[in-house]
Residue, then its C-alpha position, 0 to 999 in steps of 0.5 A: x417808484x422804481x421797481x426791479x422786475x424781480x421785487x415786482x413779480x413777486x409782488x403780483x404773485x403775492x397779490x395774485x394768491x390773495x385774489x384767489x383765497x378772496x374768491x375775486x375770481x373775475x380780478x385773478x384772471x384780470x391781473x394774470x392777463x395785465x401783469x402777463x407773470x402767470x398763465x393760469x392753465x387750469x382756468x385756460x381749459x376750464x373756458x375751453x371745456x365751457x366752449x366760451x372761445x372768445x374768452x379763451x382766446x381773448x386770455x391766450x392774446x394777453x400772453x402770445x401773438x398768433x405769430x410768434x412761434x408755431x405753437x402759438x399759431x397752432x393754438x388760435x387755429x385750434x380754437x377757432x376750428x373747434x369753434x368752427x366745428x361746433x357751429x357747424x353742427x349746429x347746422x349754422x352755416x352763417x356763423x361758421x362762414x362767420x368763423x372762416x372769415x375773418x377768423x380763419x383766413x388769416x392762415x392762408x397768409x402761411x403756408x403750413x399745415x394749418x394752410x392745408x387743413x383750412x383750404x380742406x374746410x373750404x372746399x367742403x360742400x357739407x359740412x357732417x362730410x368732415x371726418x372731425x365734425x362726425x366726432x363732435x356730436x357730443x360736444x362736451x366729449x369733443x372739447x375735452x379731446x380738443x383740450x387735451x391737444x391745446x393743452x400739450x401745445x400750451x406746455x411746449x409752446x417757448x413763449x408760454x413755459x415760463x409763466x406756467x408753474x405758480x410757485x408753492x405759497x403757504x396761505x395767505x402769504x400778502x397779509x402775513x406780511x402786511x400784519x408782520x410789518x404793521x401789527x397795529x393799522x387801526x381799527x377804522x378799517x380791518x387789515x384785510x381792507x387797508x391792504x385792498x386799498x394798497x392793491x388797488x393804488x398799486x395797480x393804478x399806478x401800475x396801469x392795470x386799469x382793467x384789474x383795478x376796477x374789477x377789484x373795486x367792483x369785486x371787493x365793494x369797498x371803494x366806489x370809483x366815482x370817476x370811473x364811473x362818471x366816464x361812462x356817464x359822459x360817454x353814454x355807455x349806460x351798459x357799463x354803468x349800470x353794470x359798475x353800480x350793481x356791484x355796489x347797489x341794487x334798485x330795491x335797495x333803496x329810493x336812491x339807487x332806485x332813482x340812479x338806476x332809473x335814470x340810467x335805464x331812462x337813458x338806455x333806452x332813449x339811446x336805443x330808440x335814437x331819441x336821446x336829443x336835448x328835450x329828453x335829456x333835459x328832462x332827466x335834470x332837476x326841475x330848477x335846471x330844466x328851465x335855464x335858458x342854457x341847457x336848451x342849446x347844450x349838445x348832448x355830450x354837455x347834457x350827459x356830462x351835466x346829468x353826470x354831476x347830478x347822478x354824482x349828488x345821488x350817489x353821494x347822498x346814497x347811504x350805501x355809497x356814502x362810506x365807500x367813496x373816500x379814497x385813503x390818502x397815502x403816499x406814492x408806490x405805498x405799497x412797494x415801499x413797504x414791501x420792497x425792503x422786506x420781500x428778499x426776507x419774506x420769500x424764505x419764510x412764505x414759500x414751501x422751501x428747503x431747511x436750507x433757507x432757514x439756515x440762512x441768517x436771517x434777523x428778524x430785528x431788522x425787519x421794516x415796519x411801519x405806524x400805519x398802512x394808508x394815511x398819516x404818512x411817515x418815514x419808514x425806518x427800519x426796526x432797531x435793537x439795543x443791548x439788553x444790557x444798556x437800562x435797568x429794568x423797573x417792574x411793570x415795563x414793558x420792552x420792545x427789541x423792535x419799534x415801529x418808529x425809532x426816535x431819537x431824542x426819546x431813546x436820549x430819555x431813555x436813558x435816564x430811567x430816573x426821569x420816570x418815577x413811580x406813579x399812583x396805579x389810577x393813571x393809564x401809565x403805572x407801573x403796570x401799562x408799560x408806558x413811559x411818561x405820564x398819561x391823562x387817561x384814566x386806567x378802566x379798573x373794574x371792581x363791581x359785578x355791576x360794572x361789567x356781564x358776569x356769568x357763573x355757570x350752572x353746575x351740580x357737582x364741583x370737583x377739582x379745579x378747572x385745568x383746561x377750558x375750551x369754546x366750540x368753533x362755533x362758541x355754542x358751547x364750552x368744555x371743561x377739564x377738572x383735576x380729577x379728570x372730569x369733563x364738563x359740557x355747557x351748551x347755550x340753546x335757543x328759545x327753541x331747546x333743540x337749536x343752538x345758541x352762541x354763548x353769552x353772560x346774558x343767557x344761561x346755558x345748560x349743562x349737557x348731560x346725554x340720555x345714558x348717564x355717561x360722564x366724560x373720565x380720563x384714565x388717571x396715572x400712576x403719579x396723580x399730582x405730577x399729571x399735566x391735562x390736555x384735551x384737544x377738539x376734533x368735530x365730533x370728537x374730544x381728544x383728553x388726557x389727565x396723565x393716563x392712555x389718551x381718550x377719544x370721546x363722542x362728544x353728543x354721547x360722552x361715549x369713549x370710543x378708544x384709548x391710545x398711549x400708554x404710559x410711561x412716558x406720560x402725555x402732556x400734551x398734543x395738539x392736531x397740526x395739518x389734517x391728521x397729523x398729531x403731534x404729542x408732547x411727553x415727558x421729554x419728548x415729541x412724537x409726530x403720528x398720523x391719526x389714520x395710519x396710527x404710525x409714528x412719523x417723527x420722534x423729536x428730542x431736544x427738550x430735558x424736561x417735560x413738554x409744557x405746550x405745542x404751538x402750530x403756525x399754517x403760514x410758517x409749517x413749523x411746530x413750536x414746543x416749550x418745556x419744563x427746562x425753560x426752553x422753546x423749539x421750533x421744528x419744521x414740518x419739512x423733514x421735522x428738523x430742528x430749526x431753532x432754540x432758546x433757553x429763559x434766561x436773566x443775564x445768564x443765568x437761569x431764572x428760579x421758575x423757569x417754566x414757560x406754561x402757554x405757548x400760543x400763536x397769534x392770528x398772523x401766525x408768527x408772533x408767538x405768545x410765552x407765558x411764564x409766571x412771572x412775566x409775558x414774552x413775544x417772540x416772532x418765528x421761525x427765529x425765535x427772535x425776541x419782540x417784546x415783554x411785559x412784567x407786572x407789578x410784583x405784588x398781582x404775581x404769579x401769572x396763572x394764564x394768558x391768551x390772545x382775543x380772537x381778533x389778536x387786538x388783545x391779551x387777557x391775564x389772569x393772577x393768583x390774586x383772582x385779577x384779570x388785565x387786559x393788555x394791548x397786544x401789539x404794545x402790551x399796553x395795560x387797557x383795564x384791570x378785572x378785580x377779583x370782587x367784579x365777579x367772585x362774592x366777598x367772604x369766599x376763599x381768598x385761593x379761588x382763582x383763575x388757572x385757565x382762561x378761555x377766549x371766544x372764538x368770534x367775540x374778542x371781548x367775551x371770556x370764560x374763566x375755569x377757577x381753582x374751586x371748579x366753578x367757570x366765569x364768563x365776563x364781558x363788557x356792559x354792553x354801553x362800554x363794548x369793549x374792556x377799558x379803553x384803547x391806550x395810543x402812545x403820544x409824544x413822550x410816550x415811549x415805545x423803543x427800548x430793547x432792554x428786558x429783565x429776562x432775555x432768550x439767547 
C-alpha cells in the first residue's frame, strides 16, 4: 500500500510510544534505528554512561555516517577515543592497539583536528603519560564528561536535528485510536493483542525485520516458526536457543526440555567440529535413522530435515501451540485502518492548542471498522441520517454512526411498520434494541438460585445508600447513606490480618476502627436538596452530603480537615491530574490545587446545579453535566470551554431533563449519560451523538448506570428493582436481573437500587446500595461466567440508524 512519508511517520511515532508504555524497551530501540524517524538522546547517553560503545556506536550508525559532516565524524572519534582510554587504563595494551586499528586509523584519511589528536596517541609511548587518560581513573566521572561533549555534538549535528524532539502524546494515543475505530474486535483475543498483530504485519511489510521479531520475542504472543527455522537450517544454534527462550524454558516442560536439548546437542557438536552426518542423524527419530537416504544427506539436508522434527516438537508443545497462528487479514491492515483517520486523530492525541479544537472536526465521519484481524471487509466510512427520517418505538436503540453501512437494511428501515412488537422472551424485544427477530432466548434471571447474591452485614441501617464505591484493589467497599454516614466492608482472608478481593461467596466484615469513630459529614442548611459525593484518595476519603467537605482516614475513620463552606453547596468533585481538584457547585465549577489549597480556575456555563464530572487522561478534558440538561466539555489547556450541548426531543426541552451520571469509558472518549429515561453515548471532545437506548416505558425511571471494568458492558438499575445488563458497544440487551433474584418477596415494593457500583478487575461482579440502606452484591453462577449471553447482530439485524427520540444539538 502506498503511504505518504507524513501518515507513515506519524504512524512509527504512535507505534514508537506504544513500545514504550509496553516496556518493549529492546523493540523501541529497534524500530528508532530501522524507522531512523526518532533519535532517542536519553538511551544514546544511557549506553555512553554504561561505557557499551559498541551499542553506542552501532545506534548512532543507523542514523549518520562518519562522513556526512564534521559532527558526525567528531562523534565516532569520540567514542571510539574514550574506548580507547578505558582500555588503556586498564593497562590492555592488545585491546587499545585493537581500537587504534582499525577503529581509529580511519581518521588518518582527513586532515583535521581528529588527525592531530590521533597521531598525538600514536606516538605516545606510555599510555598514563596522556594528559586525558590521567582524568579517567574514575571512569564512571569520565563518561559523564564524555557525554556532556557527545551530547552537544548530537544537538548540533544537521543530520540528527530533526529526529531530536519527540512530539508530546497524551498516553496511549495507538490503542485509543484503534478502540475508537473499532470499539468492538471480539473477545478471542484482547484489543491490545490484536493491535500487536497489526504492528508486527505492519513491520513485516515495511522491512523491519529486526524490529519485527524482537517485538515477537518481547510481546510473546506470536512464535514465528519460520524465523525460527532459519537459524535451524543455517546452524546458528546460538540465535535459536535465544529466539525459543523468549517463549519457553527447559523446565517448562518435556517438550521444551527436548527442543532445547536438541539444540544444545547440536551447539556443541558444531563447537567440537564433529557435527558430521552420523550425529546429526542420530538427533532424528528412531524410524528415520535407519532410511538408507539420511546416510548420504550433507549436512545443510540434515539440519533442514532436523528443522522439521524440531517444527513437530514446537507444534505439540502446549505453550507454543496458541502462539502459532498468524491472524489472516488484509495486506497494509493497519494503514488501511489509520490512514483515513490520522489527519483527525493528531488534533485529539497530541497536547495541542484550543485552536485544534476549534477547528471543524466530525466525529460522524470517523472510519470504523467490524474487526481488526480477520474476516475482512470493506472498510467504509460511518454515516449519519437526519434525526428526524424515523419514529422512534420504545425500547430501540439508535445509532448516529455504524461500523458497516448497508444499504438494502437502511431501505427496511425505513418502514418501521416491518418490525412490530415482540413477546419480551426473544433476545430482540422492545427492550434490546434489535431489529428483526433473534432465535436466542433473553437470559432473564428471576431466582436468587440463578445467579451469586450477597447481602452485606450491617447493624445499623439508616438512610439509603446515595454513593457506592470499590477499592482499587476491590478488597473492600464504601458507602454513603442520606444521612450522611459512611459505611466500610473489607473482604479478609482466612488470615484476618490479610485482605481479600470482594466476592458474593465470601462475606466481608463491617469495618469499625478501635476507637468507635463513624465516618459523618457536615450536613447543610437545606438537607433534602443536598446531593452526596465522595471521592478516594489512598488512604484517604474525600465526602460531602451538602455541608463543608471532609477528609477522612480511612483506617482510623478519623476526620483530618474540612474545606468549602457553603453556600454555594458542593455537589460533587472528582480529583483530575495529581493534585488538581475539580468541584462541581451549585452553578458552577472550581478548579483548585490540593497542595497549594489556590483556586486555578472558576468555569461558569451551567444555570443550574452540577450533577456530575467526568475527566478523560487521553483527551485533557473535563466533562461536567448539570441540573439544566446540559454537558460541557472544558480543556485542561487554559480551562476553555471547548463544547455544549443541551438534552433535548425535537426542540424542545424534555420534562426531566436532568442528566444524573456522567462516566468515561476505558478508551477515554465515549462518554456515557444517564438520564432517567433513557442512556446516551457521546464521543468527546465533541460531544457528538453515538448512540441511545430507551427502555420499556413500563421498567422507567433509570435510577443508575455504569460500564464494566473491561467497558464490554453497561449495568442499569430501575425503580422497579431490575437490573439489565446491555452490551456497550451496541447497547444490545445481554440479561435482565428481577428484583425477586435478590430481594425476598413481602418486602416493600420501594426498595431499590439508587446506585450501582462496578468491581474494578471483575467485569461481572456487582454491588447494589438500596433505597432501605442495605447493599447487594451479584454475580454470576460460576457454571454461567458471565450475565446472559453475547448478543451478535446477523443478516437483518440492524445496527444503522441515526434517528432518536432525544437528541443534543
Amino acid at each position: 500500500m502506498d503511504i505518504d512519508k507524513d501518515s507513515y511517520t506519524k504512524l512509527i511515532i504512535l507505534i514508537l510510544q506504544f513500545l514504550d508504555e509496553e516496556n518493549y524497551k529492546e523493540s523501541l530501540h529497534l524500530l528508532e534505528q530501522e524507522s531512523k524517524i526518532f533519535f532517542n538522546v536519553n538511551y544514546f547517553g544511557e549506553t555512553i554512561v554504561n561505557g557499551e560503545w559498541e551499542k553506542a556506536e552501532e545506534y548512532l550508525s543507523s542514523f549518520t555516517k562518519l562522513n556526512d559532516n564534521r559532527y558526525s565524524m567528531k562523534l565516532f572519534f569520540e567514542i571510539r577515543k574514550q574506548k580507547y582510554y578505558e582500555a588503556s587504563f586498564r593497562n590492555d595494551q592488545a585491546e587499545g592497539v585493537n581500537v587504534l586499528w582499525p577503529d581509529l586509523k580511519v581518521f588518518l584519511d582527513f586532515q583535521d583536528e581528529n588527525y592531530e589528536e590521533l597521531t598525538d596517541l600514536i606516538d605516545l609511548k606510555n599510555f598514563r603519560n596522556n594528559e586525558h587518560l590521567s582524568q579517567n581513573a574514575n571512569k564512571e566521572s569520565a563518561r559523564a564528561i564524555s557525554w556532556g561533549d557527545l551530547k552537544s555534538l548530537v544537538e548540533k549535528n544537521p543530520t540528527l536535528q530533526d529526529k531530536l524532539i519527540f512530539p508530546r502524546l497524551n498516553q496511549s494515543g495507538l490503542l485509543s485510536i484503534i478502540t475508537l475505530i473499532c470499539p468492538n474486535p471480539g473477545k478471542k483475543t484482547s484489543i491490545k493483542e490484536e493491535l500487536i498483530y497489526l504492528i508486527l504485519q505492519f513491520l513485516d511489510e515495511e522491512k523491519l525485520k529486526g524490529t519485527c521479531h524482537k517485538l515477537e520475542q518481547e510481546s510473546k504472543i506470536f512464535f514465528n516458526m519460520n524465523y525460527f527455522g532459519e537459524f535451524v537450517i543455517s546452524g546458528e544454534w546460538d540465535k535459536a536457543v535465544k529466539y525459543l527462550s523468549a517463549f519457553t524454558m527447559p523446565d517448562d516442560n518435556q517438550h521444551s526440555a527436548k527442543i532445547f536439548f536438541t539444540l544444545e546437542k547440536q551447539k556443541y557438536l558444531a563447537n567440537l567440529g564433529r557435527n558430521d552426518q552420523v550425529q546429526a542423524i542420530k538427533i532424528l527419530p528412531n524410524d528415520l535413522q535407519d532410511n538408507f537416504l539420511y546416510k548420504y544427506m550433507d549436512a545443510a539436508s540434515l539440519r533442514a530435515n532436523l528443522c522439521d522434527v524440531l517444527k513437530e516438537s514446537v507444534k505439540s508443545n502446549p505453550i507454543l501451540q496458541d502462539k502459532l497462528k498468524f491472524p489472516a487479514m488484509d495486506k497494509s491492515r493497519l494503514l488501511t485502518i489509520l490512514k483515513m483517520i490520522m489527519d483527525w486523530w493528531i488534533p485529539h492525541c497530541a497536547n495541542s492548542t484550543t485552536d485544534l479544537y476549534k477547528s471543524n472536526i466530525s466525529l460522524v465521519n470517523i472510519p470504523k471498522v467490524p474487526y481488526l484481524c480477520c474476516e475482512p471487509k470493506i472498510v467504509v466510512k460511518s454515516h449519519c441520517q437526519e434525526a428526524s427520517a424515523l419514529p422512534v418505538p420504545n425500547g430501540l436503540v439508535f445509532h448516529d454512526s455504524s461500523c458497516c453501512n448497508d444499504v438494502s437494511l437502511q431501505a427496511d428501515m425505513k418502514s418501521p411498520e416491518k418490525y412490530g412488537s415482540r413477546d419480551n422472551t426473544y433476545l430482540a424485544d422492545a427492550n434490546s434494541g434489535v431489529y428483526g427477530k433473534s432465535t436466542e432466548k433473553l437470559a432473564e434471571i428471576n431466582e436468587p438460585t440463578e445467579c451469586q447474591t450477597l447481602v452485606l452485614p450491617d447493624t445499623s441501617l439508616t438512610g439509603g445508600v446515595t454513593r457506592l464505591m470499590y477499592s482499587c484493589s476491590g478488597d473492600f467497599i464504601l458507602a454513603l447513606t442520606q444521612n450522611a454516614t459512611h459505611k466500610l466492608w473489607r473482604w479478609y482472608s482466612d488470615d484476618q490480618h490479610l485482605s481479600s478481593k470482594a466476592s458474593a461467596n465470601v462475606e466481608p466484615q463491617l469495618y469499625q476502627p478501635s476507637s468507635g469513630l463513624i465516618m459523618t459529614n457536615e450536613i447543610g442548611t437545606q438537607p433534602e436538596n443536598a446531593l452526596s459525593c465522595f471521592s478516594l484518595k489512598d488512604p484517604y476519603l474525600f465526602s460531602a452530603s451538602g455541608g463543608k467537605i471532609s477528609i477522612f482516614n480511612l483506617e482510623t475513620f478519623e476526620r483530618l480537615s474540612t474545606f468549602g463552606s457553603p453556600p454555594p453547596s458542593t455537589t460533587y468533585f472528582t480529583f483530575l491530574m495529581q493534585n488538581i481538584f475539580a468541584i462541581g457547585l451549585d452553578d458552577s465549577i472550581l478548579i483548585r490545587c490540593f497542595d497549594s489549597k489556590k483556586t486555578i480556575a472558576h468555569l461558569k456555563g451551567h444555570q443550574k446545579r452540577i450533577t456530575c464530572l467526568a475527566f478523560s487522561q487521553n483527551l485533557n478534558v473535563l466533562v461536567s453535566s448539570g441540573a439544566d440538561a446540559q454537558l460541557c466539555v472544558w480543556s485542561t489547556n487554559g480551562w476553555e470551554k471547548l463544547a455544549s450541548k443541551f438534552l433535548q426531543s425535537k426542540g424542545e426541552m424534555l420534562e426531566c431533563p436532568v442528566v444524573n451520571h456522567i462516566e468515561f469509558h476505558q478508551d477515554q472518549i465515549h462518554l456515557l449519560a444517564v438520564h432517567e429515561r433513557n442512556i446516551h453515548i457521546y464521543e468527546a471532545p465533541t460531544l457528538n451523538h453515538s448512540m441511545q437506548w430507551v427502555p420499556q416505558e413500563s421498567d422507567l425511571p433509570i435510577t443508575y448506570a455504569t460500564y464494566s471494568c473491561d467497558g464490554q458492558s453497561i449495568f442499569v438499575s430501575f425503580k422497579n428493582g431490575c437490573i439489565k445488563v446491555l452490551v456497550a458497544t451496541t447497547l444490545y440487551l445481554r440479561c435482565r436481573i428481577n428484583v425477586t433474584a435478590y430481594i425476598p418477596p413481602g418486602l416493600s415494593s420501594e426498595i431499590y437500587p439508587i446506585v450501582i457500583a462496578a468491581h474494578p478487575f471483575q467485569p461481572n461482579h456487582i454491588a447494589l446500595g438500596l433505597t432501605d440502606g442495605r447493599v447487594h452484591v451479584l454475580e454470576p453462577l460460576e457454571s454461567e461466567g458471565e450475565w446472559g449471553i453475547s448478543p451478535q447482530p446477523k443478516d437483518g439485524d440492524g445496527l444503522s440508524t441515526a434517528s432518536c427520540s432525544a437528541v443534543l444539538e
